[in-house]
C-alpha positions in Angstrom: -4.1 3.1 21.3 -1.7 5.2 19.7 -2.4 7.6 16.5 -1.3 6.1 13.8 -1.7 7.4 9.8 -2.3 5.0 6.8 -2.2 6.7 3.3 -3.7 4.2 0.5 -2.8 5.7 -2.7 -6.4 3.6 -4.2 -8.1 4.8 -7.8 -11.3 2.0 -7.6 -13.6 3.2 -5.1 -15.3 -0.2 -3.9 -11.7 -1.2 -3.4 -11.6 2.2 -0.9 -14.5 1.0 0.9 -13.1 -2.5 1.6 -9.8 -0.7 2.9 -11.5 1.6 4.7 -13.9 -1.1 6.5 -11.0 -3.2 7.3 -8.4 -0.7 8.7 -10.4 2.1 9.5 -10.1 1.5 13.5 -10.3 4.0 16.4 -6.3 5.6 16.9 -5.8 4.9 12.8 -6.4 8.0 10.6 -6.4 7.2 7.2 -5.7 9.3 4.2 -6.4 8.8 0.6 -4.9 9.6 -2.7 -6.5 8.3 -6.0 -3.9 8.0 -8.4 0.3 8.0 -8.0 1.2 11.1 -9.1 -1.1 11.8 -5.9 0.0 9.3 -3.7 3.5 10.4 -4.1 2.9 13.7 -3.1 0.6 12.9 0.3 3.2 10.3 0.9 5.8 13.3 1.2 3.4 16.3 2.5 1.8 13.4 4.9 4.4 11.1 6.2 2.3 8.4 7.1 3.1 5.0 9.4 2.4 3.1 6.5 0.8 2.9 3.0 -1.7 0.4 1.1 -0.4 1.0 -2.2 -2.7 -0.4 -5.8 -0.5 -1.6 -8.3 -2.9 -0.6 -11.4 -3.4 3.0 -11.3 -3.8 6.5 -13.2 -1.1 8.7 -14.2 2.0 6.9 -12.1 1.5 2.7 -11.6 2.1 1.4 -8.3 5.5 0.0 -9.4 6.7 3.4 -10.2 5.5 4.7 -7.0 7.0 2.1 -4.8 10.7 2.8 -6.8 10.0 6.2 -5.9 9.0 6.0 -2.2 12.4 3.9 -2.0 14.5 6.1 -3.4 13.4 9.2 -1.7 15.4 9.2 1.8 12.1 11.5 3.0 10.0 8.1 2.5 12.1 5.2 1.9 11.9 4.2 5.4 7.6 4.4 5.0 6.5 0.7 5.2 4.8 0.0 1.6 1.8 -3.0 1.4 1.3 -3.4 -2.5 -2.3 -4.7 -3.2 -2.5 -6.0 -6.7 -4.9 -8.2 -9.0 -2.3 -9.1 -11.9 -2.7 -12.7 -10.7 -6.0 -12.9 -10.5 -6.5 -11.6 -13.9 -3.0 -13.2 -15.5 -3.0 -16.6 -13.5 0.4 -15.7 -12.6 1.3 -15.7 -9.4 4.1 -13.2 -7.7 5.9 -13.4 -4.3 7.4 -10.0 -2.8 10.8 -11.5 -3.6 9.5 -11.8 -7.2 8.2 -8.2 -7.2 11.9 -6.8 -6.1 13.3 -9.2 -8.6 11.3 -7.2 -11.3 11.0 -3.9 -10.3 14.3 -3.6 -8.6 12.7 -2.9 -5.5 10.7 -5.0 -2.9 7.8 -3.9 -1.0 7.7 -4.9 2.8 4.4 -6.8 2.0 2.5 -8.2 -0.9 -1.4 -8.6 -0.5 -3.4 -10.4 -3.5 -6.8 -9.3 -4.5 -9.7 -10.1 -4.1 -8.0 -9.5 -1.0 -9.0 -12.0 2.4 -9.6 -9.1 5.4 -7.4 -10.7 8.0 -4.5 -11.1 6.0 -4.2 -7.4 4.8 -5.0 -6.3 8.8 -2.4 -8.7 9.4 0.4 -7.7 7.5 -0.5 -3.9 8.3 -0.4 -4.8 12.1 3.1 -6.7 11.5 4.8 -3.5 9.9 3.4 -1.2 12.3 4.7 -3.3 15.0 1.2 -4.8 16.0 -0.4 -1.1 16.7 -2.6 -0.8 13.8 
């Protein structure tokens, strides 16, 4: 299995652990950055496969950090999963489609929390081409 690198730009550390138990596989590496202003940085110093981005963070919010990442031609082509819990704790319910809509930018994939195991595995296995 090929090496690949995650970065998950995370600040809630049980939310760390469940990422970590899910993706943390032999061949993936993953790297962590607690905050935005943070995850920004790894993401540019690191140039990870792919990163598991929180929406609700310290010091930069996730939608700020995925504008960002998009922006920069050093990361925009970076595949971004956004992990949020706005609907759970709204009732509102967003699609990726919706996300770009608002932000002006859409991630490549959109995981709800509390989020189900397979489906985050499965949309990082579909961005990285099936060699998560």
């Amino acid at each position: 299995m090929p090496d690949r690198k995650i970065l998950v730009v995370e600040d809630e550390e049980d939310s760390m652990e469940f990422v970590r138990a899910v993706l943390e596989a032999e061949g993936t590496r993953l790297v962590w950055a607690r905050d935005g202003g943070a995850g920004l940085k790894a993401a540019r110093s690191e140039r990870p496969d792919l990163i598991v981005l929180d929406v609700q963070m310290p010091k930069k919010d996730g939608f700020t950090v995925l504008v960002e990442l998009k922006q920069d031609p050093d990361t925009q082509r970076i595949p971004v999963v956004m992990l949020t819990g706005v609907a759970e704790r709204t009732g509102i319910r967003f699609s990726k489609t919706d996300l770009g809509n608002f932000i002006g930018v859409e991630p490549d994939a959109y995981v709800e929390k509390p989020v189900d195991p397979e489906t985050l595995r499965s949309a990082v296995e579909r961005l990285l081409g099936g060699r998560a």
